[in-house]
C-alpha positions, 0 to 999 in steps of 0.5 A, spaced: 471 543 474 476 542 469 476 536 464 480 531 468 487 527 465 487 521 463 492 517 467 497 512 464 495 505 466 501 504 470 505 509 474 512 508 472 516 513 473 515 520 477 514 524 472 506 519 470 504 523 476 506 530 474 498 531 470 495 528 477 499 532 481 497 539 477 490 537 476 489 535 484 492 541 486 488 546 481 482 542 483 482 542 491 486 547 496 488 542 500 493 538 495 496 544 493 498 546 500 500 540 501 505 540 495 506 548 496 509 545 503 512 539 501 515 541 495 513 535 491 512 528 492 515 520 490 512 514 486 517 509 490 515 503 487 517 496 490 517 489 487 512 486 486 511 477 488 510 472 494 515 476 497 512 484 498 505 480 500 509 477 506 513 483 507 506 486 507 503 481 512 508 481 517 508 490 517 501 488 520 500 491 526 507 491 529 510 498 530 516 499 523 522 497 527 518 491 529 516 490 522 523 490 520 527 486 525 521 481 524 522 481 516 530 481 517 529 474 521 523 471 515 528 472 510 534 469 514 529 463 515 525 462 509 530 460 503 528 461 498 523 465 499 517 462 495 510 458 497 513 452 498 519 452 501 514 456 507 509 450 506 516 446 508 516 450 514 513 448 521 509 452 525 515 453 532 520 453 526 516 460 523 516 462 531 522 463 531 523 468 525 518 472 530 511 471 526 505 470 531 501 463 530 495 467 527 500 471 522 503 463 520 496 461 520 495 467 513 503 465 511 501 457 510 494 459 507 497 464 502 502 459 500 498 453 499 493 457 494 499 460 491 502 453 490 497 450 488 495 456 483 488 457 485 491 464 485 497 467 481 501 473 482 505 472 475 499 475 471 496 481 476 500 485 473 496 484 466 489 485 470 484 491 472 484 493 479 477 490 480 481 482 479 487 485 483 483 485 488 478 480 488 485 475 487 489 478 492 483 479 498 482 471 497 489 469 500 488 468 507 491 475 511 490 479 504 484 484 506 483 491 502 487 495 505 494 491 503 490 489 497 490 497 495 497 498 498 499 492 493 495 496 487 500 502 489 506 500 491 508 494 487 503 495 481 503 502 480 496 503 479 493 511 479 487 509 482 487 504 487 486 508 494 486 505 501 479 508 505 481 505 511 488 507 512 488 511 518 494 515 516 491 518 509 484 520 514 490 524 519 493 527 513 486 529 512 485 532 518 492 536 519 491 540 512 483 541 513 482 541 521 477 534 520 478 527 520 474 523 516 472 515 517 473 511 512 466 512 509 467 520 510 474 520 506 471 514 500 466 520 499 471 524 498 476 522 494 470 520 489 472 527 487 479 525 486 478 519 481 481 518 476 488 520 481 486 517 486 492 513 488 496 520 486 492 523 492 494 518 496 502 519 495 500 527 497 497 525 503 501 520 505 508 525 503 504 531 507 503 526 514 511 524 514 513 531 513 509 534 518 511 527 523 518 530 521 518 536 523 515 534 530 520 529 531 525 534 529 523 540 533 
């Protein structure tokens, strides 16, 4: 296997991705199908904060378009959107944004950790991944899954990689006929380090694009 590039602590623009991408492609036929088909893949960061942590529990096991509407009610309903203003907050005037008592129950344990500074968000950013994600799943609702999305997404980080995310494992599936468990496809993308989080981009691209076509044929 060639040398592998090393990754820039932080992905900021899509152009970090472009030595991952190149690597990936020359190493494994199932990402350069995946680009040839898709014709190239975007970083779309997002803020990070209270904010993008509630927005992530609140996708929780709701369908998008639920999500949304949900999230549009939260927004409306919890000014400013901070821990302790959602401390403020009883339980019923929660429900009426939308939010299940178990997701509420996540929404004021987050908050009065983060209120009370046992964890704080400010200085993620200046951490490695391994103290990211030990900060984040200690906050009620956070589990590995977010804590990898939040790493991602928000943090722009080039390894972070969700195992158990069941649209990377059918994205897996489509480009080579097998889908593998959560433990199958950890395995496998110990071969992709230290690009892992680019490889996720990859397959979460290549799903959509497949999804679309479907929908649109």
């Amino acid at each position: 296997m060639a040398q592998v590039p090393e990754p820039p602590k932080r992905l900021r623009i899509e152009q970090d991705m472009d030595e991952g991408l190149h690597w990936l492609s020359r190493q494994h036929g199932m990402f350069d199908k995946a680009l040839q088909e898709t014709g190239g893949v975007q970083l779309r960061l997002r803020p990070g904060g209270f904010s993008a942590l509630i927005s992530m529990i609140v996708h929780q096991q709701v369908s998008l378009a639920a999500a949304a509407s949900i999230l549009k009610r939260v927004k409306a309903g919890v000014r400013p959107m901070t821990p302790d203003r959602v401390l403020e907050l009883s339980v019923d005037e929660l429900r009426a944004c939308g939010l299940s008592r178990p997701k509420i129950k996540s929404l004021h344990g987050m908050s009065d950790m983060l209120a009370t500074g046992q964890v704080k968000l400010n200085g993620l950013h200046h951490k490695d991944d391994d103290t990211v994600r030990a900060a984040l799943v200690s906050l009620p609702g956070i589990g590995p899954w977010t804590a990898e999305v939040y790493l991602l997404s928000c943090l722009g980080r080039p390894d972070a990689f969700p195992d158990n995310d069941v649209g990377l494992q059918e994205s897996v599936r489509l480009l080579t006929g097998d889908r593998p468990s959560t433990k199958e496809l950890a395995a496998m993308a110990e071969d992709w380090r230290p690009w892992r989080g680019v490889a996720a981009r990859v397959l979460w691209t290549y799903i959509n694009h497949v999804r679309s076509k479907d929908y649109q044929s």
